[in-house]
PDB file of N, CA, C and O in Angstrom:
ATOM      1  N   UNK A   1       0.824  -1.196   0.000  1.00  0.00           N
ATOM      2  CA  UNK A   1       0.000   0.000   0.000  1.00  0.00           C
ATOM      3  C   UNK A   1       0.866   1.256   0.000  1.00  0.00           C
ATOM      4  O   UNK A   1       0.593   2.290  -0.610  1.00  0.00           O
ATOM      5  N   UNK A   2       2.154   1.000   0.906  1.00  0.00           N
ATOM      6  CA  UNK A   2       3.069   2.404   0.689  1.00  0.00           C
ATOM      7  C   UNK A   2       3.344   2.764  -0.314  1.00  0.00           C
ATOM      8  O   UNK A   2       3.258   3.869  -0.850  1.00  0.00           O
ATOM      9  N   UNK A   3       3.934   1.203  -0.838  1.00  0.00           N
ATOM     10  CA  UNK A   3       4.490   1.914  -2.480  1.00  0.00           C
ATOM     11  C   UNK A   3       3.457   2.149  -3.432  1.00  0.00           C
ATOM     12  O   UNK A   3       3.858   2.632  -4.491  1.00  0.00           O
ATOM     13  N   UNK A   4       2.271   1.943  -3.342  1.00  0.00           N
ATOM     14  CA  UNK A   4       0.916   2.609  -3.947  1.00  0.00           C
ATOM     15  C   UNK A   4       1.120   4.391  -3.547  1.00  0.00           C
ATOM     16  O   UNK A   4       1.223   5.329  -4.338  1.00  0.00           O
ATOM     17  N   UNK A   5       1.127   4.405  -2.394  1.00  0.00           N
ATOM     18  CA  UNK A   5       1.007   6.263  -2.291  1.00  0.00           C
ATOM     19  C   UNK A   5       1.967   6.967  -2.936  1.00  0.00           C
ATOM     20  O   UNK A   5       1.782   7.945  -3.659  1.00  0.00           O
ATOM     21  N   UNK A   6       3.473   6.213  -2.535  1.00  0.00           N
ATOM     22  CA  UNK A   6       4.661   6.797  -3.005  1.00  0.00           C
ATOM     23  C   UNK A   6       4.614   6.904  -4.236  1.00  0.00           C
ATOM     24  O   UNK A   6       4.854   8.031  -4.671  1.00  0.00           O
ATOM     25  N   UNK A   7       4.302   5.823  -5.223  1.00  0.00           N
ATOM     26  CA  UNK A   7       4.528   5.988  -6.833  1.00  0.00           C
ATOM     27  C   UNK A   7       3.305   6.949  -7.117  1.00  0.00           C
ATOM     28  O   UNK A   7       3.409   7.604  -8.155  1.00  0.00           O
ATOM     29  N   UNK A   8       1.742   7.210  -6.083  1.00  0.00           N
ATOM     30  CA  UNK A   8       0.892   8.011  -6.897  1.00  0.00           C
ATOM     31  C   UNK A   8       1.542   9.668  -6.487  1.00  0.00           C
ATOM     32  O   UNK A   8       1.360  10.610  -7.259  1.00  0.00           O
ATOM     33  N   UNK A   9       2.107   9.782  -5.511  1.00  0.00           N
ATOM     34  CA  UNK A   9       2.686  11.189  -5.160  1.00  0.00           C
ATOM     35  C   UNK A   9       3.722  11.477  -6.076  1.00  0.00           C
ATOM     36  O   UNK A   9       3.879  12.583  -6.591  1.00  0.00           O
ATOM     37  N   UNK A  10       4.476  10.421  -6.294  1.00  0.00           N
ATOM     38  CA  UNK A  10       5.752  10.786  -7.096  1.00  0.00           C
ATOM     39  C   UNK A  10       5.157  11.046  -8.613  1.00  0.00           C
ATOM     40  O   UNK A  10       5.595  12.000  -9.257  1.00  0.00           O
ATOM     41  N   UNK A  11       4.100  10.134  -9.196  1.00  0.00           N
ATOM     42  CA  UNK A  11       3.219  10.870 -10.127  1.00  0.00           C
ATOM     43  C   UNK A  11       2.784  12.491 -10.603  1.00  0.00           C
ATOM     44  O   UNK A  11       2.897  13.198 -11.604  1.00  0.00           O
ATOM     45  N   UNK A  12       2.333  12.571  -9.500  1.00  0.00           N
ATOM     46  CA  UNK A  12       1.400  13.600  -9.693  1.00  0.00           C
ATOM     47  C   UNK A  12       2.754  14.960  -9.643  1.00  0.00           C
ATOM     48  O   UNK A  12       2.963  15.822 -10.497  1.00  0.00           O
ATOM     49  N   UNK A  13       3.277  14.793  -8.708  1.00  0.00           N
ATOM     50  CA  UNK A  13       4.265  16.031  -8.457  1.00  0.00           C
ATOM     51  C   UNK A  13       5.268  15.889  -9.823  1.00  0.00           C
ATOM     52  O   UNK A  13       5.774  16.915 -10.279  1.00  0.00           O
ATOM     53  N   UNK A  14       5.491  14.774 -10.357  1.00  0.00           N
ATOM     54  CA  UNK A  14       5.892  14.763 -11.661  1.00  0.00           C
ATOM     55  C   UNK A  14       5.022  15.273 -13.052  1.00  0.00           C
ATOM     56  O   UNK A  14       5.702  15.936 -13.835  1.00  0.00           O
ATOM     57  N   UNK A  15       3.824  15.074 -13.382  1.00  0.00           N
ATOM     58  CA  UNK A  15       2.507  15.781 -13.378  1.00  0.00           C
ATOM     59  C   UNK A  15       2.533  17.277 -13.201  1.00  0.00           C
ATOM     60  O   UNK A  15       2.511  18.028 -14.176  1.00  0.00           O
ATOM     61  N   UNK A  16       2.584  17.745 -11.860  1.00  0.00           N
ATOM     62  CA  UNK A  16       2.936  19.303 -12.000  1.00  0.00           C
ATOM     63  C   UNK A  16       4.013  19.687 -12.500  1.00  0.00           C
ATOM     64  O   UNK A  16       3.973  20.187 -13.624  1.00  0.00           O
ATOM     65  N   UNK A  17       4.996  19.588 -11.957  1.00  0.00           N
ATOM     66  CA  UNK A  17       6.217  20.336 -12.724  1.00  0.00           C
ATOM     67  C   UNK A  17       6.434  20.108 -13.790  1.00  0.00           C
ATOM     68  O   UNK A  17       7.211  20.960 -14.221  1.00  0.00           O
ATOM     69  N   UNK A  18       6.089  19.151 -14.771  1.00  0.00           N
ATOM     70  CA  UNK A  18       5.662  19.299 -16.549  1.00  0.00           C
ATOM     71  C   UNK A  18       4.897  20.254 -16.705  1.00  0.00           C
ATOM     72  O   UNK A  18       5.204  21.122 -17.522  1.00  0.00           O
ATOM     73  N   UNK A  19       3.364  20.372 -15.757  1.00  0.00           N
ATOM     74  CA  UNK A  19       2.680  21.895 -16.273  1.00  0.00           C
ATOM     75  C   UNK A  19       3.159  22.908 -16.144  1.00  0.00           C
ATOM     76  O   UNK A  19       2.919  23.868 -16.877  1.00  0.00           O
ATOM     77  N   UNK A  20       3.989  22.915 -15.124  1.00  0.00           N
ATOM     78  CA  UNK A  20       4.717  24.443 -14.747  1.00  0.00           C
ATOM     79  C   UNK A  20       5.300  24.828 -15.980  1.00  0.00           C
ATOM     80  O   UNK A  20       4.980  25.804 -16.659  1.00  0.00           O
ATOM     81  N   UNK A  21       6.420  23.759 -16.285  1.00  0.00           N
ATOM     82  CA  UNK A  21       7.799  23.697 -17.035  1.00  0.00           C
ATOM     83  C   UNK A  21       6.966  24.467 -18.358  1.00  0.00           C
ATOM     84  O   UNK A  21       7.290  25.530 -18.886  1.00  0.00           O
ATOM     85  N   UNK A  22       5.901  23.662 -18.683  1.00  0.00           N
ATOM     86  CA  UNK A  22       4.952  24.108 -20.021  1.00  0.00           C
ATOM     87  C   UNK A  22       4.186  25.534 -19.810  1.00  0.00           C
ATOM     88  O   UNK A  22       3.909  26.419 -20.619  1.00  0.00           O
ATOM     89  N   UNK A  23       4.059  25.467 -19.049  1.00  0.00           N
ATOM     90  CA  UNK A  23       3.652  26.976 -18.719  1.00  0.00           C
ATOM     91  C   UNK A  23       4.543  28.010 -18.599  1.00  0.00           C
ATOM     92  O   UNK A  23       4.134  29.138 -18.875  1.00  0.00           O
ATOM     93  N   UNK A  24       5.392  27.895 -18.332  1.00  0.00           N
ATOM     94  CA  UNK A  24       6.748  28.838 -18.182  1.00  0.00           C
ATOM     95  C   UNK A  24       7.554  28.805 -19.770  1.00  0.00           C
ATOM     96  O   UNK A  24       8.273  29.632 -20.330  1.00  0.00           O
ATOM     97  N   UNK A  25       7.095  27.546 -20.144  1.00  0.00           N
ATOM     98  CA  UNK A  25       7.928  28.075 -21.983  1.00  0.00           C
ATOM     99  C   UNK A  25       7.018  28.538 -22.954  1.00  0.00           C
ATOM    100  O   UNK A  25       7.247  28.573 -24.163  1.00  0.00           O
ATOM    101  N   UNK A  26       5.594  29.022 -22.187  1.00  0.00           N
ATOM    102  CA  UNK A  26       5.130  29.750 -23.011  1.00  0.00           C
ATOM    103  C   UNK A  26       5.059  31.374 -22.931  1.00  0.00           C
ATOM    104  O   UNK A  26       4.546  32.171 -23.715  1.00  0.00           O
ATOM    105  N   UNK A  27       5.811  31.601 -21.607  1.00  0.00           N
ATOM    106  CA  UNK A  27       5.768  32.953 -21.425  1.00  0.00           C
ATOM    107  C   UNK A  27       6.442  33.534 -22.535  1.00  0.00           C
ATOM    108  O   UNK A  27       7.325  32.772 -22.930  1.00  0.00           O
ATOM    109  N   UNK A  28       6.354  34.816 -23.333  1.00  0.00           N
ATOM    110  CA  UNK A  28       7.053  35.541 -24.435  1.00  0.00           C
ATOM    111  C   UNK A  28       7.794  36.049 -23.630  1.00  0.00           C
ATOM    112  O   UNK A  28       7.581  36.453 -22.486  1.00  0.00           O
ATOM    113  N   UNK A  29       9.197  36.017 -24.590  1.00  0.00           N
ATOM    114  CA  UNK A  29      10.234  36.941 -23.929  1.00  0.00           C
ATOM    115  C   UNK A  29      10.646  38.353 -25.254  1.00  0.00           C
ATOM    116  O   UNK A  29      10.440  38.529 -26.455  1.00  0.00           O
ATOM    117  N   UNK A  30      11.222  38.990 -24.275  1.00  0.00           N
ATOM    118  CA  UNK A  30      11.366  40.519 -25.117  1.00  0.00           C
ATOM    119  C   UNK A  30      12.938  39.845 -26.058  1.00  0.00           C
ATOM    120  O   UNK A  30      13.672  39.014 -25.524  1.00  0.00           O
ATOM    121  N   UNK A  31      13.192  40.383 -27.430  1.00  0.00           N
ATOM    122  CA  UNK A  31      13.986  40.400 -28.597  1.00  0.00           C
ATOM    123  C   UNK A  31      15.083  40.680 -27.776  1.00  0.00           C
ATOM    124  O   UNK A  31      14.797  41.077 -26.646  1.00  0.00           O
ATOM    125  N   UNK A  32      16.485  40.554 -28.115  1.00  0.00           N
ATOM    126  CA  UNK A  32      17.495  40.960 -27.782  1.00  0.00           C
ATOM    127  C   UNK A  32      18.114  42.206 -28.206  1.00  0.00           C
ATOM    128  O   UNK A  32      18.161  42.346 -29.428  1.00  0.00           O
ATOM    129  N   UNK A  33      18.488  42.930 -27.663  1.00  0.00           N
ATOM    130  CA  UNK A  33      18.501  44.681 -27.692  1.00  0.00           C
ATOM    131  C   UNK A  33      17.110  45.137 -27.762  1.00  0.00           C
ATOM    132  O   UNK A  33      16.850  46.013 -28.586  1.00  0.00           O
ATOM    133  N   UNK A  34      16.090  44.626 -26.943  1.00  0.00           N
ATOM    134  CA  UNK A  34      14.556  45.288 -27.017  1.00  0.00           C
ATOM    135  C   UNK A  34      15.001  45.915 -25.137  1.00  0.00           C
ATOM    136  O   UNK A  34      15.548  45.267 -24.246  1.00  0.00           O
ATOM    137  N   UNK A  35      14.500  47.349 -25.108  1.00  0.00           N
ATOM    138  CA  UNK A  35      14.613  47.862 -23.795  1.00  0.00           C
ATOM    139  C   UNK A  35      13.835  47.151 -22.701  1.00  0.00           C
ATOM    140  O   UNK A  35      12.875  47.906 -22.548  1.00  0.00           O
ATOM    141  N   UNK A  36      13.707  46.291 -21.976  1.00  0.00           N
ATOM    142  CA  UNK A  36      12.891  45.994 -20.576  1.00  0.00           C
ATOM    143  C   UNK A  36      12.225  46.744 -20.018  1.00  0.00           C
ATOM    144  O   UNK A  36      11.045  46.586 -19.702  1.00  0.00           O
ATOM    145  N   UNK A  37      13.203  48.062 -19.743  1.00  0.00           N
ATOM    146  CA  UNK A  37      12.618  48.993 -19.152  1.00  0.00           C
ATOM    147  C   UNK A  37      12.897  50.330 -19.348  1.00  0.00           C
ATOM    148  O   UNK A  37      14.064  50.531 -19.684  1.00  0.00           O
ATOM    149  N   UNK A  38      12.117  51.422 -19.234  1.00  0.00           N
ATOM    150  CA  UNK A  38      12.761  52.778 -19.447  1.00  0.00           C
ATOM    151  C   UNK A  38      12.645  53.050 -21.322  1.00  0.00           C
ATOM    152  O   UNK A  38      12.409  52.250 -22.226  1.00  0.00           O
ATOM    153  N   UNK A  39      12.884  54.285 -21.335  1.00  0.00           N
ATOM    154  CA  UNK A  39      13.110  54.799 -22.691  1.00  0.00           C
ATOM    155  C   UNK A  39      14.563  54.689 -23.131  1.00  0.00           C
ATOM    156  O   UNK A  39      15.622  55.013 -22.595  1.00  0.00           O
ATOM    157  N   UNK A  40      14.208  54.047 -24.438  1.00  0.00           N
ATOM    158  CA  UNK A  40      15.776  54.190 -25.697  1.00  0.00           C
ATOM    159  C   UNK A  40      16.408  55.302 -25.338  1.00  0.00           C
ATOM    160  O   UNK A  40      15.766  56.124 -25.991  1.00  0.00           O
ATOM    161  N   UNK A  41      17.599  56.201 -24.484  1.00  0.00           N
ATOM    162  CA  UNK A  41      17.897  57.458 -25.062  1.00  0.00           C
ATOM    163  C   UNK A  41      19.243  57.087 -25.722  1.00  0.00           C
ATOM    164  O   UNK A  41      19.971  56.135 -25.440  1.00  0.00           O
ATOM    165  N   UNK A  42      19.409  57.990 -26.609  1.00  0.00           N
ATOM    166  CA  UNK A  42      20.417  58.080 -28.061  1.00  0.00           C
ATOM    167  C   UNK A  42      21.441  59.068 -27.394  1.00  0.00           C
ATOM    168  O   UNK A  42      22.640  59.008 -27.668  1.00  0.00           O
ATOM    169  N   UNK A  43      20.858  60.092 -26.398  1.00  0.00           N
ATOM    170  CA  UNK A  43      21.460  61.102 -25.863  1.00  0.00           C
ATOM    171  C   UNK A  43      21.575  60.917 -24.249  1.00  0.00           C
ATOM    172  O   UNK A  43      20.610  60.360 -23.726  1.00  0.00           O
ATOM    173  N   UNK A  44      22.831  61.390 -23.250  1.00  0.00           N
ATOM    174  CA  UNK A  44      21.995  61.306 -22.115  1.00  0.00           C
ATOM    175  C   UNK A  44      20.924  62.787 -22.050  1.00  0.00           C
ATOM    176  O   UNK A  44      20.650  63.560 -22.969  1.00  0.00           O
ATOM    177  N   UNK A  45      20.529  62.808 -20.778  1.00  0.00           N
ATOM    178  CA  UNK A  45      19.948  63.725 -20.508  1.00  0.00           C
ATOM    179  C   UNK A  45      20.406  64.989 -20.162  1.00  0.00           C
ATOM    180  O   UNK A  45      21.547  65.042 -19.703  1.00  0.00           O
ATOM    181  N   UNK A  46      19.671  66.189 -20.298  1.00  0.00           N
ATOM    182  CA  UNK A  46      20.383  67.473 -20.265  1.00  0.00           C
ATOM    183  C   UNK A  46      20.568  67.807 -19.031  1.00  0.00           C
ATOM    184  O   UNK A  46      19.872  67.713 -18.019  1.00  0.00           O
ATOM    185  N   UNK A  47      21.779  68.279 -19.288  1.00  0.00           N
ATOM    186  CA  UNK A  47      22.674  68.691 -18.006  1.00  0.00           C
ATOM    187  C   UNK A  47      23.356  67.338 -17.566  1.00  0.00           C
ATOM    188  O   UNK A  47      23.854  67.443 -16.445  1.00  0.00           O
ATOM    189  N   UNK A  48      23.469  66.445 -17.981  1.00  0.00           N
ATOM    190  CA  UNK A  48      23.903  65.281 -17.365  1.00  0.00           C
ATOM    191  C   UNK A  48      25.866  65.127 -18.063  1.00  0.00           C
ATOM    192  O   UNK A  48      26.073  65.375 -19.251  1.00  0.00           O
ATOM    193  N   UNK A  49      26.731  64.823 -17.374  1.00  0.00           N
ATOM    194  CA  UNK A  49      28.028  65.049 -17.843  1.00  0.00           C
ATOM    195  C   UNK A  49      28.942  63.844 -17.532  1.00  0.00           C
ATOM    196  O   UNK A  49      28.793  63.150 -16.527  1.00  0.00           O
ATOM    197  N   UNK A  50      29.658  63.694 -18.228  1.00  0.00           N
ATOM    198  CA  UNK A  50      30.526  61.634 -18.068  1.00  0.00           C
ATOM    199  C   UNK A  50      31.252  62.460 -16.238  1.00  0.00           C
ATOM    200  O   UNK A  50      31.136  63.505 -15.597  1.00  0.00           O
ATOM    201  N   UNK A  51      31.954  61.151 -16.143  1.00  0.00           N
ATOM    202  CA  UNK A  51      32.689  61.561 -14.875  1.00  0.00           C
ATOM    203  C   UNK A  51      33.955  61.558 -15.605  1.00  0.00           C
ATOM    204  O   UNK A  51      34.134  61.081 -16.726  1.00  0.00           O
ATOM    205  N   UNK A  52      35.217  62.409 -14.510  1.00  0.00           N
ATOM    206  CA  UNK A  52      36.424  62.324 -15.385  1.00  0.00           C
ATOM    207  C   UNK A  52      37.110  61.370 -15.723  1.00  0.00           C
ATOM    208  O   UNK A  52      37.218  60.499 -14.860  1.00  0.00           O
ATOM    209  N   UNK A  53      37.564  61.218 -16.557  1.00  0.00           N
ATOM    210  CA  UNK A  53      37.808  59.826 -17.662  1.00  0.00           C
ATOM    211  C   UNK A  53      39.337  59.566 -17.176  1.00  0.00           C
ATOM    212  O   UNK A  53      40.011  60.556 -16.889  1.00  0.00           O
ATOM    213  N   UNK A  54      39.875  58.346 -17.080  1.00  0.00           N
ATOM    214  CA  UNK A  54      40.713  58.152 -17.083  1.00  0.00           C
ATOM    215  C   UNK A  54      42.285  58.789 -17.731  1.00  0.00           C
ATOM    216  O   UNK A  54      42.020  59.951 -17.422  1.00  0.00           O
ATOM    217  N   UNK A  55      43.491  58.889 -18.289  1.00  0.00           N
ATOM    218  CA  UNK A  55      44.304  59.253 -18.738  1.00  0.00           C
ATOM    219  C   UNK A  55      43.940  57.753 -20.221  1.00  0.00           C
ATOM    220  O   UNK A  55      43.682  56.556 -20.094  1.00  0.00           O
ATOM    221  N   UNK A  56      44.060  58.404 -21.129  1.00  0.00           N
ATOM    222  CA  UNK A  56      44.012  57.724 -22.578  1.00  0.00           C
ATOM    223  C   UNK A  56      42.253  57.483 -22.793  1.00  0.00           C
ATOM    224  O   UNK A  56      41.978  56.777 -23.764  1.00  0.00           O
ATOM    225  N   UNK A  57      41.253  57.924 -22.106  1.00  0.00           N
ATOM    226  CA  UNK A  57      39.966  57.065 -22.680  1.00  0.00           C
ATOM    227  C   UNK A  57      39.069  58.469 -22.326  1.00  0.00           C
ATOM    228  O   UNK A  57      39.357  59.462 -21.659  1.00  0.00           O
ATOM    229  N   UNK A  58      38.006  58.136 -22.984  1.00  0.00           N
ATOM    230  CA  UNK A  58      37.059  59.273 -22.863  1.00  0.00           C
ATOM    231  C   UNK A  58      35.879  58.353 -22.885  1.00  0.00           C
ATOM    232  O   UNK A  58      35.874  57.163 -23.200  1.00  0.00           O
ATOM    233  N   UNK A  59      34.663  59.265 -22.414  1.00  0.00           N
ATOM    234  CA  UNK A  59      33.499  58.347 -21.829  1.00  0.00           C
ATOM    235  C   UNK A  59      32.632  58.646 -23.294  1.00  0.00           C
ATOM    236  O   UNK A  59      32.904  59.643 -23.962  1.00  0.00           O
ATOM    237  N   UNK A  60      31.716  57.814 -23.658  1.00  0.00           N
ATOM    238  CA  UNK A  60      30.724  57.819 -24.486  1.00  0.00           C
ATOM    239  C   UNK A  60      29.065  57.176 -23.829  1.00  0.00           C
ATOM    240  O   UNK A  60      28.792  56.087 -23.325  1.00  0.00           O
ATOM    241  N   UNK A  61      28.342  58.198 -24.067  1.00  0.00           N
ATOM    242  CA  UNK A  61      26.469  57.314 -23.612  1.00  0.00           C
ATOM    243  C   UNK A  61      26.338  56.569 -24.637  1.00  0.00           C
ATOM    244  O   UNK A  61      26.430  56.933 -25.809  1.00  0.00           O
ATOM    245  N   UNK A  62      26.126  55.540 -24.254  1.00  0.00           N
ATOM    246  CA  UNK A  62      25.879  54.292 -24.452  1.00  0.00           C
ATOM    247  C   UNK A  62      24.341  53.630 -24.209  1.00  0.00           C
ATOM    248  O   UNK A  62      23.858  53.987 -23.134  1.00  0.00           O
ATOM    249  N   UNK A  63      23.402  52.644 -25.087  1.00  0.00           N
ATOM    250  CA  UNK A  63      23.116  52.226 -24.405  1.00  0.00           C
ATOM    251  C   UNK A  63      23.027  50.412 -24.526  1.00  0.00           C
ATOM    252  O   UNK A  63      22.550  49.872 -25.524  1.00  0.00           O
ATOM    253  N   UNK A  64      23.609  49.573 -23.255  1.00  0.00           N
ATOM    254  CA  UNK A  64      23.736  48.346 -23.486  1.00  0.00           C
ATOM    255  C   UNK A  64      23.646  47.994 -21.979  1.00  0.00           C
ATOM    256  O   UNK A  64      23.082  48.503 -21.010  1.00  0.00           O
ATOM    257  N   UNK A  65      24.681  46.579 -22.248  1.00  0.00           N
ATOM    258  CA  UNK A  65      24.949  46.094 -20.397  1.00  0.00           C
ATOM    259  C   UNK A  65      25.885  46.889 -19.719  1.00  0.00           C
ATOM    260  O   UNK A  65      26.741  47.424 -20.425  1.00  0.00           O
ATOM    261  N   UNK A  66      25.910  47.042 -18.784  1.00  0.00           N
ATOM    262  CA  UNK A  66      26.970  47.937 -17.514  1.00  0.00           C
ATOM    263  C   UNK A  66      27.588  46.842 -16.847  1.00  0.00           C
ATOM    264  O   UNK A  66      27.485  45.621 -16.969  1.00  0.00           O
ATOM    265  N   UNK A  67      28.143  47.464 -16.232  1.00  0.00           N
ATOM    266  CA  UNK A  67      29.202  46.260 -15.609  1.00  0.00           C
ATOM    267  C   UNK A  67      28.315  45.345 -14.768  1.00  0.00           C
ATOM    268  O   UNK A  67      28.652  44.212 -14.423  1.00  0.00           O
ATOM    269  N   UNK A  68      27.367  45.820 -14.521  1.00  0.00           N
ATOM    270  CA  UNK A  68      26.270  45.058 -13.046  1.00  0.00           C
ATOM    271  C   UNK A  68      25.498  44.129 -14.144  1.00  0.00           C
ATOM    272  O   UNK A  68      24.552  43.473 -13.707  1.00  0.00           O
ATOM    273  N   UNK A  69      25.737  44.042 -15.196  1.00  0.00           N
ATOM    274  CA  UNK A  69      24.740  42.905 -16.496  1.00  0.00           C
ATOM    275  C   UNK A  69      23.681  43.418 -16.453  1.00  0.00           C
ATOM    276  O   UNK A  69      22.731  42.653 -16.287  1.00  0.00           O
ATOM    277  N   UNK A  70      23.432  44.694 -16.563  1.00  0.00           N
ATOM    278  CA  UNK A  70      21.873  45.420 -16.670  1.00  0.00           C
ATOM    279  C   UNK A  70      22.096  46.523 -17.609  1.00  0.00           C
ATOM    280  O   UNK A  70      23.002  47.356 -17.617  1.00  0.00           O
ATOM    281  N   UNK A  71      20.971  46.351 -18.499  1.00  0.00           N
ATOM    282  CA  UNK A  71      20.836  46.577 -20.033  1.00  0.00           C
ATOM    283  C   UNK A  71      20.125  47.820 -20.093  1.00  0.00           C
ATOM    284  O   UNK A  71      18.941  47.802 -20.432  1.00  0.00           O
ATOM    285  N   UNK A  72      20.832  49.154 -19.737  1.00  0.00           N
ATOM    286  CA  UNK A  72      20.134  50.430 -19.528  1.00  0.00           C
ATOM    287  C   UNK A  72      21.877  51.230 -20.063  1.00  0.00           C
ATOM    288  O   UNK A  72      23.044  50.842 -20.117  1.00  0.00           O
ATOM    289  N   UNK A  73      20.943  52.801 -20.435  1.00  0.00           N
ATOM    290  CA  UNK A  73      21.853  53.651 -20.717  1.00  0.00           C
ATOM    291  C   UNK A  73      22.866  54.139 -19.799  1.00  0.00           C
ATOM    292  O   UNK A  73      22.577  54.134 -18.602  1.00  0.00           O
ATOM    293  N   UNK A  74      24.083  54.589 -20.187  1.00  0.00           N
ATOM    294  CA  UNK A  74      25.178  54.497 -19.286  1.00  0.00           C
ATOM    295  C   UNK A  74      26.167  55.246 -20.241  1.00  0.00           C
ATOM    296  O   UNK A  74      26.319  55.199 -21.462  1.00  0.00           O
ATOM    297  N   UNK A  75      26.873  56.058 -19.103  1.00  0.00           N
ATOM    298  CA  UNK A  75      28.845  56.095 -19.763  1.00  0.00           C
ATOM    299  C   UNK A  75      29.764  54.839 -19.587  1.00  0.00           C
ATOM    300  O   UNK A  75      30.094  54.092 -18.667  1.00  0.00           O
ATOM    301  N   UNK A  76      29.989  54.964 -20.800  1.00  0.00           N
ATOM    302  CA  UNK A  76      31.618  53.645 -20.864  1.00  0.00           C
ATOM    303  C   UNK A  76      32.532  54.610 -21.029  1.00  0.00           C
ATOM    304  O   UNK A  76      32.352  55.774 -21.385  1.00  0.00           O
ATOM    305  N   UNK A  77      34.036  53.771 -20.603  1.00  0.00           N
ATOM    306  CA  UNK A  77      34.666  54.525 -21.038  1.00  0.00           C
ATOM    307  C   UNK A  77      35.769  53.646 -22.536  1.00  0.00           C
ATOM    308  O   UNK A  77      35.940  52.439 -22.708  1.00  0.00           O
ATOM    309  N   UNK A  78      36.243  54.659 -23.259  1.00  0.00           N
ATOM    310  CA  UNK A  78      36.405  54.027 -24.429  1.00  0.00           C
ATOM    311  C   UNK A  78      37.269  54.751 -24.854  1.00  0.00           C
ATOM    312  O   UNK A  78      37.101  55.970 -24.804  1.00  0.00           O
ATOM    313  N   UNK A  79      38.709  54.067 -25.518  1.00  0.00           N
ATOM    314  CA  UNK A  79      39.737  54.309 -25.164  1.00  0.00           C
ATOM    315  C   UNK A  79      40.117  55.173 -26.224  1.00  0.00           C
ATOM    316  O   UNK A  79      39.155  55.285 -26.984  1.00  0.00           O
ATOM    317  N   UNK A  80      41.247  55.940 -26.676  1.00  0.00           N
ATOM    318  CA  UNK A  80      41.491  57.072 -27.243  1.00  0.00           C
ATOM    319  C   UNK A  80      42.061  56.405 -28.237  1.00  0.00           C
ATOM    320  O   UNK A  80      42.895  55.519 -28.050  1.00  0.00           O
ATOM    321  N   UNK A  81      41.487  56.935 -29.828  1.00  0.00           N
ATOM    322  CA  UNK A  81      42.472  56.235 -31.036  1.00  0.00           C
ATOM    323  C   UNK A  81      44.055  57.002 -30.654  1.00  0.00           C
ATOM    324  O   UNK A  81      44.837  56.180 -31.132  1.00  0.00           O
ATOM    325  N   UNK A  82      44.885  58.100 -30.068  1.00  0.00           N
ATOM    326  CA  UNK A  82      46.057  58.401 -30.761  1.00  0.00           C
ATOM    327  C   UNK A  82      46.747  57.346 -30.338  1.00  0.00           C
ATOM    328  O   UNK A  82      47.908  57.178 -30.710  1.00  0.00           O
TER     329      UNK A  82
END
């Protein structure tokens, strides 16, 4: 009789987490370079200024991943052609 409950529990909880699993690969996900959150800016914002840049690199707004792996606008810094 135990191993009756055990194989119908081990069933069923096998049973759910297929629906989950199926339910969760139907969620849509956003395109890659599609914003998550916030507005596209091309520019930063006014009045807004890089911090001072290293010796050889100058900062550029950007918008991609930051060092923290979060996909929002930002200064990089980016190194000097001479």
């Amino acid at each position: 009789m135990t191993r009756f409950f055990l194989t119908t529990a081990a069933l069923v909880i096998l049973a759910g987490m297929s629906a989950a699993g199926a339910s969760a690969a139907n969620i849509t996900q956003p395109a890659p370079g599609t914003p998550v959150y916030g507005q596209l800016s091309a520019a930063p914002p006014a009045g807004m200024v890089p911090p001072p840049a290293p010796a050889g690199f100058h900062y550029e707004w950007v918008y991609g991943y930051d060092h923290h792996a979060v996909y929002k606008a930002h200064w990089e810094p980016v190194r000097n052609n001479s």
